[in-house]
N, C-alpha and C positions, 0 to 999 in steps of 0.2 A: 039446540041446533036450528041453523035458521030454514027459512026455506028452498034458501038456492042449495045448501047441504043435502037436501031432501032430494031434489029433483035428480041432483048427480048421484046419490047413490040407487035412484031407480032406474037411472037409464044406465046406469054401471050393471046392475042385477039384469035388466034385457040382454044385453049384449053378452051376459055369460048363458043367459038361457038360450041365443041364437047358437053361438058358438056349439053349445050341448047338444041344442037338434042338427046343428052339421056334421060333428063326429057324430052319431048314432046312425044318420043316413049313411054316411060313411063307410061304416063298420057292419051293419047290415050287406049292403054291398059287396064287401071285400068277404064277408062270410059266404056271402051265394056265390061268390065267384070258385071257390074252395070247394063246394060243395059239387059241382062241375068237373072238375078235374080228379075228383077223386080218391086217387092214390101216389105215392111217390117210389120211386127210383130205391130210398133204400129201406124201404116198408118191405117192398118184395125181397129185398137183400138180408135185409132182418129174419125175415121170414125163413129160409132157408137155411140163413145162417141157427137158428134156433130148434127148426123139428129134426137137424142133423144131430143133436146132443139132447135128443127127446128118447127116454128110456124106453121102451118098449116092452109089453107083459112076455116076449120070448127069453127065454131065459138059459144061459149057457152056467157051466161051474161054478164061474163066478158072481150070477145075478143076473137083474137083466139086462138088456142088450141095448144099448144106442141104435140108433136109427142107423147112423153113419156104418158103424161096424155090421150092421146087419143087411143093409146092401151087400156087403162080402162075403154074408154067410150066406146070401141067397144066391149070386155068383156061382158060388164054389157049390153050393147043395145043399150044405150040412142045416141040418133040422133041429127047432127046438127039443130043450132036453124032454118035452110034453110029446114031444112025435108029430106036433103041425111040423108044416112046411113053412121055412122061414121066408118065402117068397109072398107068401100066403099073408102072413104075418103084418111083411113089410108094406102091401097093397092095401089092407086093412087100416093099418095103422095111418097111413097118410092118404087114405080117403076122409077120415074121421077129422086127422088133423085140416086137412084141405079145407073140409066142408065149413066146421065149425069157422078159419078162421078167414077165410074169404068167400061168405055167401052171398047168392049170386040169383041174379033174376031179373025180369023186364022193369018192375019198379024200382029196383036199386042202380046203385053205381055202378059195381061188379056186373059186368054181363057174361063171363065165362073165365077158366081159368086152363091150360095147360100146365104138366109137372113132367118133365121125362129125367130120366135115371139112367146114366151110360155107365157100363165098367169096361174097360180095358175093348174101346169101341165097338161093343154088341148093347142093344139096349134093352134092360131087365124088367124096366118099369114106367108106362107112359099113363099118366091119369088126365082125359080130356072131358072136362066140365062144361054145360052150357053153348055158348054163340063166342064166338073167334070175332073179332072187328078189326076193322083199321089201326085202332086208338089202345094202345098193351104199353105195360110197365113190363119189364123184366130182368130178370139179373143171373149170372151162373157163376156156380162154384164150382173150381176143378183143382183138384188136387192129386197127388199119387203119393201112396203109399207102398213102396216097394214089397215086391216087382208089381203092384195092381194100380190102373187111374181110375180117378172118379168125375162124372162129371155130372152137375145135379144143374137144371136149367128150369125158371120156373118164368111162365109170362099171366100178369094178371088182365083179362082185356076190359075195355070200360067205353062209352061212347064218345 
């Protein structure tokens, strides 16, 4: 190979190593920018959509209890087949799930969260976590199950 071969394949070999440190600056960038904003629209949608079909240690005839159905058993009164109060039950359960899965504090992203729980428009269960800001993701699921509605609204807030 002579040496004009030589010189073109080192300045071929530069140019892919600039190109390299410009995606990397890049990417860096587009990473922190990600890390600022957060959360998304159907994160919190997920979310809801998910601890609603979250089994619960209440347990009725048939086993235990979904989240969802047990909203209604706390509505209506009726208490685990153990004699808790399914209200009880229910506030427990999705503080645990709350906490674990959007933690929250002045070093993180998460700076507070709200959860409210409406049935047939009285509301049975409001979990208010941390600092409220301007800057909240949130999403609500309403549905009715005759004759009863449901309406589960959940806001993540962030700076």
């Amino acid at each position: 190979m002579g040496k004009k071969g030589q010189e073109e394949i080192v300045g071929f070999a530069l140019i892919v190593i600039f190109v390299a440190i410009i995606l990397l600056f890049l990417l860096v960038f587009y990473l922190r920018g990600q890390d600022r904003e957060g959360i998304e629209s159907y994160e919190v949608n997920s979310f809801i959509q998910s601890f609603l079909h979250y089994t619960t240690d209440c347990e009725d005839y048939f086993g235990g209890v979904e989240v969802r159905k047990l909203i209604f058993k706390c509505d209506d009164g009726i208490q685990c087949l153990d004699g808790r109060n399914s209200c009880d039950v229910l506030e427990e359960t999705l503080k645990e799930i709350t906490r674990e899965s959007w933690p929250f504090g002045p070093e993180r992203p998460i700076k507070g969260y709200e959860l409210k729980i409406i049935t047939n428009n009285k509301e049975i269960l409001g979990l208010y976590e941390g600092n409220q800001t301007n800057n909240f993701r949130g999403a609500m699921q309403d549905f009715t199950i005759a004759p009863d509605s449901l309406e589960v609204s959940f806001r993540a807030y962030y700076d």
